[in-house]
VMD Tcl script that draws the C-alpha trace (Angstrom):
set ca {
  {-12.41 -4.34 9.49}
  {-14.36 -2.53 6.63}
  {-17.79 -0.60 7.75}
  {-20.44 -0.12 6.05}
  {-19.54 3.22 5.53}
  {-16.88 2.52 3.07}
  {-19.04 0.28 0.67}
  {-20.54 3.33 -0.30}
  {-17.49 4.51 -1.56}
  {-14.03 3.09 -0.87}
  {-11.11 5.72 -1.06}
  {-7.83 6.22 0.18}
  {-6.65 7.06 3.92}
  {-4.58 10.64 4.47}
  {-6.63 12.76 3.43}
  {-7.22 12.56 -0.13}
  {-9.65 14.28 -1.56}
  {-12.57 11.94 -2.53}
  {-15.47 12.62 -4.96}
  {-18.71 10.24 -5.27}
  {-19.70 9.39 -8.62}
  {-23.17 6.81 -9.23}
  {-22.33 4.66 -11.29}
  {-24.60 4.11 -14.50}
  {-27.33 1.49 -13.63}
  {-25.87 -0.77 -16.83}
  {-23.72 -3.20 -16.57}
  {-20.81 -4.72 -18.62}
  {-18.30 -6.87 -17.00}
  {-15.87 -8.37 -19.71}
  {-16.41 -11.94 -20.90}
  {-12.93 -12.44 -22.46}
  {-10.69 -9.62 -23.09}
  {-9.42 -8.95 -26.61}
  {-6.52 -10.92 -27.49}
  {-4.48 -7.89 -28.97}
  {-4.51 -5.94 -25.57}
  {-3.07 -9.28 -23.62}
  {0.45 -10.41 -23.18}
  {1.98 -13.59 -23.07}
  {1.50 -14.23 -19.30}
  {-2.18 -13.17 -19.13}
  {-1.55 -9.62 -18.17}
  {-3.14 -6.27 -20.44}
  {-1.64 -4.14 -21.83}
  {-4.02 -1.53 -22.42}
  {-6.50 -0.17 -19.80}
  {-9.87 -0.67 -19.48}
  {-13.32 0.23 -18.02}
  {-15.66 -2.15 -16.45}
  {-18.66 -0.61 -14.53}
  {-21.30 -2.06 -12.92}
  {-22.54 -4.92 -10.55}
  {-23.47 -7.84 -12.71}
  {-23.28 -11.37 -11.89}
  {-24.12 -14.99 -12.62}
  {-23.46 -17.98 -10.72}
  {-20.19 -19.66 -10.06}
  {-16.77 -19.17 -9.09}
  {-15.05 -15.93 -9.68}
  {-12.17 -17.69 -11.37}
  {-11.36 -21.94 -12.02}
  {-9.00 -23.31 -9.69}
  {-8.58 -26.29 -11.74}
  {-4.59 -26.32 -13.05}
  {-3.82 -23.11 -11.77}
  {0.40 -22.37 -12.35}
  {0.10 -19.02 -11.34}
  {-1.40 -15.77 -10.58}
  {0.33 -12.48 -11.37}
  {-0.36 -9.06 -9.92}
  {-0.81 -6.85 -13.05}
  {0.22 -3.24 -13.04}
  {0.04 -0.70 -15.69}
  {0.45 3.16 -15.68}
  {-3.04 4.96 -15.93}
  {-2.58 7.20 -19.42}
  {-5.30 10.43 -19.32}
  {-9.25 9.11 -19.99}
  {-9.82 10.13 -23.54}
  {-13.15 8.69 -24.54}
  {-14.36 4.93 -24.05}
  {-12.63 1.54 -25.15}
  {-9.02 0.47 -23.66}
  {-6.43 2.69 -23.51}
  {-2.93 1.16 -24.12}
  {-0.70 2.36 -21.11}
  {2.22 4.60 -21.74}
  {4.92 2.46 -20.23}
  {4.35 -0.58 -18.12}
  {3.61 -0.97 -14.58}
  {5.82 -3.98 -12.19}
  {4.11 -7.03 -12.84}
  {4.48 -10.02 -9.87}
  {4.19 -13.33 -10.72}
  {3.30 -15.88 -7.85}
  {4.23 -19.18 -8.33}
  {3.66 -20.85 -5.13}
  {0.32 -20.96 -3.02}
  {-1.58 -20.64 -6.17}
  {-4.68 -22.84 -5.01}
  {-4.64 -20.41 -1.72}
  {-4.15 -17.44 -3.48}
  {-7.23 -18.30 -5.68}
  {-9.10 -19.80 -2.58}
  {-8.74 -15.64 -1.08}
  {-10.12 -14.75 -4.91}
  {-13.06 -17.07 -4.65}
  {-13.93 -16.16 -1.26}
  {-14.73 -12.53 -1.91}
  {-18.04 -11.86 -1.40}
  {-21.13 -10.91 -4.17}
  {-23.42 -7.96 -3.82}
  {-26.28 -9.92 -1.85}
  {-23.49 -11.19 0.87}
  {-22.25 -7.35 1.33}
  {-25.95 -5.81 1.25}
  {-26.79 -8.27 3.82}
  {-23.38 -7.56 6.16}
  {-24.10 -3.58 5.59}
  {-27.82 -3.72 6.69}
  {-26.90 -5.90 9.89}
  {-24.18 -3.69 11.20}
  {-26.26 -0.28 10.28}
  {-29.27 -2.03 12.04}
  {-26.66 -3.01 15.31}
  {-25.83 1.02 15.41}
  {-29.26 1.88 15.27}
  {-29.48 3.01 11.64}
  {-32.53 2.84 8.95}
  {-31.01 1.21 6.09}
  {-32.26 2.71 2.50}
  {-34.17 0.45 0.35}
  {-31.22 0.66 -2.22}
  {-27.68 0.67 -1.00}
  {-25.89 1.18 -4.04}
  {-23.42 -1.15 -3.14}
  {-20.64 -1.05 -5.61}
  {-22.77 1.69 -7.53}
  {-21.91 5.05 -5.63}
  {-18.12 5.01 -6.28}
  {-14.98 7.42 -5.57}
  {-13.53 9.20 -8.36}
  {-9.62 8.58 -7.71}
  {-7.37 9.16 -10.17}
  {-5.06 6.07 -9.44}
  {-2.13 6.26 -11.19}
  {-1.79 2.52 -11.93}
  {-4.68 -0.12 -13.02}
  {-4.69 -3.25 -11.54}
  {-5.75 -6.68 -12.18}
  {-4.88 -10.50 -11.61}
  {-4.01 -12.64 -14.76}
  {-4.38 -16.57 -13.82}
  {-2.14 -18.85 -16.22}
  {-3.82 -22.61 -16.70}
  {-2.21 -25.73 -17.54}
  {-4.34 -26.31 -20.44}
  {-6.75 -23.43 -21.07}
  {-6.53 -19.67 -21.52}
  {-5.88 -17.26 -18.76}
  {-8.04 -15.68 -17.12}
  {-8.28 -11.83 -15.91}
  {-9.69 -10.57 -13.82}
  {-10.01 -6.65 -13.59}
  {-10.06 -4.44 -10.20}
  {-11.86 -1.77 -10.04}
  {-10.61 0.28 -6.83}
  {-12.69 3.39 -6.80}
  {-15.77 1.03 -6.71}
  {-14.00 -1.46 -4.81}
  {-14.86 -4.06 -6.76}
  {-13.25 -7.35 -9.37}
  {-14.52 -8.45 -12.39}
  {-14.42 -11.10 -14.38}
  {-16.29 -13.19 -16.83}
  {-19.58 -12.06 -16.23}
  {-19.31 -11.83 -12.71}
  {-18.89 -9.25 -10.34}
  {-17.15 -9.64 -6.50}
  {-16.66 -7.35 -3.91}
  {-12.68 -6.27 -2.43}
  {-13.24 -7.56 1.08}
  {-10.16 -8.58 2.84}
  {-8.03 -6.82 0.69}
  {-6.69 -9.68 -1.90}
  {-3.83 -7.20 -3.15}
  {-2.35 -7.24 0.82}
  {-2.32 -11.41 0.87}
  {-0.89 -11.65 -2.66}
  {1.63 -9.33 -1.69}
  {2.18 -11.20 1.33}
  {2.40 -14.42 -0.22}
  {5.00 -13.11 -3.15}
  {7.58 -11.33 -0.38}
  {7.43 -15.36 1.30}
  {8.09 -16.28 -2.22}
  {11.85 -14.26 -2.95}
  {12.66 -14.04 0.79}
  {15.96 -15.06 1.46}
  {18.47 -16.47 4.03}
  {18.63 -13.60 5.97}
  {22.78 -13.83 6.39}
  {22.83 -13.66 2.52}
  {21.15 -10.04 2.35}
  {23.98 -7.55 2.85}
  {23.61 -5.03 5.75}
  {22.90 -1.14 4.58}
  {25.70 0.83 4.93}
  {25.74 4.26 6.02}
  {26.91 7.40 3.81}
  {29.87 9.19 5.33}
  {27.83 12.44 5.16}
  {24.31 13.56 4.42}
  {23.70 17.18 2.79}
  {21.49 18.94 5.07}
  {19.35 20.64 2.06}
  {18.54 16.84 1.19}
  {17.06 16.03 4.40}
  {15.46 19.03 5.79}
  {12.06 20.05 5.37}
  {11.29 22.21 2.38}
  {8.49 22.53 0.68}
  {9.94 19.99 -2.16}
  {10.41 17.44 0.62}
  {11.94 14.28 -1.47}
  {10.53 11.19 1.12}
  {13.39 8.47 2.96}
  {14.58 5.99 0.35}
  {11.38 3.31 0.38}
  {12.55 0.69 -1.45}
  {9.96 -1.58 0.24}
  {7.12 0.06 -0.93}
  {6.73 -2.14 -4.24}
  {5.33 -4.88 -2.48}
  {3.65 -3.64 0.48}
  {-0.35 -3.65 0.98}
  {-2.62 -1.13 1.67}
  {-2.61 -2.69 5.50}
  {0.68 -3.82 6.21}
  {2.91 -1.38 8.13}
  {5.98 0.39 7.36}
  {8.12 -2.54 7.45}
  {5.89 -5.32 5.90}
  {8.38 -8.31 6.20}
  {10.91 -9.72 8.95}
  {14.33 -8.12 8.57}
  {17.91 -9.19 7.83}
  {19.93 -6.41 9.04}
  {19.23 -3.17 10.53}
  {21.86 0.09 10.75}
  {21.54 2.81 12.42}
  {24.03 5.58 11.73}
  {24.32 9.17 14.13}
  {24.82 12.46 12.26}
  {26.36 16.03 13.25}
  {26.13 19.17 11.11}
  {29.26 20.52 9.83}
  {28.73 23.53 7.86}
  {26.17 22.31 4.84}
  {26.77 18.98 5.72}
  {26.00 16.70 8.46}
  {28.93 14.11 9.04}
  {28.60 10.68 10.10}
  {29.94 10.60 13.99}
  {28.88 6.80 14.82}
  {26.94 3.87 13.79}
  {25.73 0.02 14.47}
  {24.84 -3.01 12.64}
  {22.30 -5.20 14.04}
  {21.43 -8.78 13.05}
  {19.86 -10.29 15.66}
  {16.57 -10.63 17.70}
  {15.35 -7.90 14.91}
  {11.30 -8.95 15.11}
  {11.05 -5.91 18.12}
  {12.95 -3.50 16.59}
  {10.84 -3.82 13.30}
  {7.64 -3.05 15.88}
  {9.45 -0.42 17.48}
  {9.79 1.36 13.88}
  {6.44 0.16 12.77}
  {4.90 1.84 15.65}
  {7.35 5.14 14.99}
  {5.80 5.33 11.42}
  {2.30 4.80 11.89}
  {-0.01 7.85 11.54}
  {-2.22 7.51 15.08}
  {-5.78 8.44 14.70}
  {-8.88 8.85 17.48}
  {-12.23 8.71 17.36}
  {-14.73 10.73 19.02}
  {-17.89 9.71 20.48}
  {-19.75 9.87 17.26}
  {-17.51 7.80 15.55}
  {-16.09 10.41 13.62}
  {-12.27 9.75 12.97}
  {-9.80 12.33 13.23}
  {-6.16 11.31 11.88}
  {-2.53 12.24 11.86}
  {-3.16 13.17 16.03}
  {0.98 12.60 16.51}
  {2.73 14.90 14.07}
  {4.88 17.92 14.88}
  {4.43 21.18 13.83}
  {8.49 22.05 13.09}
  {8.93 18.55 10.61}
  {6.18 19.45 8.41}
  {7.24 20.83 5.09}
  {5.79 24.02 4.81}
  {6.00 26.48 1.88}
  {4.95 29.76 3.77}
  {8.48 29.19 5.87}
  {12.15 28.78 5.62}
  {13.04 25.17 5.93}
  {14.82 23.93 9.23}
  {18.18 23.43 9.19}
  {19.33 20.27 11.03}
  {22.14 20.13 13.30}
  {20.99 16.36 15.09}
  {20.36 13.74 13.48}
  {19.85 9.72 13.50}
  {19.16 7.53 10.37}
  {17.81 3.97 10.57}
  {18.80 1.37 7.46}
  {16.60 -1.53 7.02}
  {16.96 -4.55 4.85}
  {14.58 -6.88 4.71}
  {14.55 -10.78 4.04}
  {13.12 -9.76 0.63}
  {16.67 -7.83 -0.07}
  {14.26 -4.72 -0.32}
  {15.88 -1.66 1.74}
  {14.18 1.32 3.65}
  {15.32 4.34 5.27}
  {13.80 6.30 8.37}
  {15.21 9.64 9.80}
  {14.55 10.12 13.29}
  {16.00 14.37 13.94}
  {17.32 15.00 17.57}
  {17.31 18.69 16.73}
  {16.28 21.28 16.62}
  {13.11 18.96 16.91}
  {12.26 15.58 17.30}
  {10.63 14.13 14.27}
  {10.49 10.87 12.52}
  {10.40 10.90 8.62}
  {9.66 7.50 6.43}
  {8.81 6.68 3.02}
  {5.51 6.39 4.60}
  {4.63 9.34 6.53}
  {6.80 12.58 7.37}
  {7.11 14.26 10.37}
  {5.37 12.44 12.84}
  {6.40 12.66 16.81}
  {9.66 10.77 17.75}
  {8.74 8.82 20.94}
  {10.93 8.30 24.04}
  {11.34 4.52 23.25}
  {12.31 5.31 20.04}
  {15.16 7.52 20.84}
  {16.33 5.91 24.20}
  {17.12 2.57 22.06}
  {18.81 4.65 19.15}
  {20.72 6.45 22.29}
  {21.69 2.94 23.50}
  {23.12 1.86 19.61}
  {24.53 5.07 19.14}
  {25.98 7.01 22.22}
  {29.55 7.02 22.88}
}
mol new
graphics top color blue
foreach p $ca { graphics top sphere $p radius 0.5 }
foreach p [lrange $ca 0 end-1] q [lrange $ca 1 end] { graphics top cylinder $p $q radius 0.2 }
display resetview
């Protein structure tokens, strides 16, 4: 659920560094984008700036002979003055071609400024809070250098596409004149919607295979620390966990050092009843956080001092160590390390060196022990 708090500026979790910019008081949402900066299926190809709160009546987009909605992604180039920018290579465009009228339903249902004000000054009021006479709602913005712009082109039957333009750092969409707010995270249920698209039958996706033998260098934690293989990353959202999408195959593979190596010793393919072992390594890659009794959140409460990378130390050589494969029914692959020694850590595409629980190990014991 999204507080109040993080209308007034919407950043990213982990501790980035966030700075809040007010936004200038004009506003200029595009009406229709230049022709020469769109491509064939709606998306740009350049990127641009669109500031500001502005609205008029109506739906955010026409659901009318919707084909499809893609997820457009291009790589942010340096700012260098105003107007569009055209990208320096392009992002990994996803094109969703069923649940159109729901994915559009989930664009139309985002909320305007007056809807958000109105949610903000009820829950302040509920914790006892003053609210200001002016909010700034979508005005007092982070200053995040995302790496990638995105946006949603919708393709018509009979009339142009429409695009519509996110601005996350203000956490807002544009389009047309009119101005909604990023409640309920729309990029999370598109995503969703396109891994249900290319899933698969789950015996067709091949199970991972492990490597005979894993370098130590490459897996230990030096300051250069090079993250698991995440090859589901592409199409997970901002909320989903670690493993976004029921699995196909899971294999788990048990490593002993030998010299600079470590050498495969024993391993296991699963296939079946895999929904609680993707919790079990949800739960193993989730940063924990706490909050204290004035609300004030403190995260990453379940890492370990020895599997942080750290560049005033040596890195840790590893004698121990297990290595989960998983394959989802997207085909998509992901790797967590779990180290037995000299520490217990767990290291994913998502997070490194968080604590290894007991249920976590006991059930890789009972795969891999012989």
């Amino acid at each position: 659920m999204i507080s109040w708090r993080d209308w007034a500026g919407r950043g990213l979790a982990g501790g980035a560094v966030i700075v809040l910019l007010l936004a200038g008081s004009a506003s200029y949402p595009v009406e229709m984008p230049d022709a020469r900066f769109l491509k064939a299926d709606g998306c740009p190809t350049a990127v641009m700036e669109v500031r500001g709160t502005a609205d008029r009546p109506g739906p955010l987009v026409p659901a009318e002979d919707a084909v499809s909605v893609t997820l457009c992604e291009l790589i942010t180039p340096p700012r260098e003055g105003p107007g569009p920018l055209p990208s320096p290579r392009p992002g990994q465009d996803r094109t969703l071609a069923t649940h159109v009228a729901e994915m559009i339903a989930v664009l139309n249902a985002l909320p305007a400024r007056d809807e958000v004000e109105a949610a903000a000054r009820a829950e302040m009021a509920a914790e006892g809070h003053a609210p200001p006479g002016d909010l700034h709602i979508g005005e007092v913005c982070t200053d995040i250098g995302y790496r990638t712009q995105l946006s949603f082109a919708v393709r018509y039957r009979d009339r142009p596409s429409a695009l519509l333009l996110l601005d996350r750092n203000c956490g807002v969409v544009h389009h047309a004149g009119r101005t909604r707010f990023l409640r309920g995270e729309p990029v999370d249920r598109f995503l969703f919607l396109y891994r249900e698209q290319i899933a698969r039958d789950p015996t067709a996706v091949p199970p991972p295979r492990c490597p005979a033998k894993v370098a130590v260098a490459e897996v230990d934690n030096r300051p250069d620390l090079e993250f698991p293989e995440d090859g589901m990353a592409r199409n997970r959202g901002r909320e989903d966990g670690f493993l976004p999408s029921p699995l196909a195959a899971v294999t788990a593979c048990r490593y002993r050092a030998d010299g600079d190596d470590l050498r495969l010793r024993s391993h296991r393919v699963l296939r079946d009843d895999l929904e609680p072992v993707r919790e079990l390594l949800n739960t193993a890659a989730t940063v924990q956080s706490v909050a204290d009794g004035q609300g004030v959140t403190t995260y990453y409460v379940n890492g370990v001092g020895c599997g942080r990378p750290d560049r005033t130390r040596a890195a840790t050589p590893i004698t121990r160590l297990d290595v989960v494969w998983a394959a989802d029914t997207t085909g998509a692959v992901a790797e967590m390390r779990i180290w037995r020694a000299p520490c217990r850590a767990v290291f994913s595409g998502t997070a490194a060196g968080l604590r290894a629980e007991p249920a976590l190990l006991s059930r890789l014991d009972s795969w891999l022990s012989r």
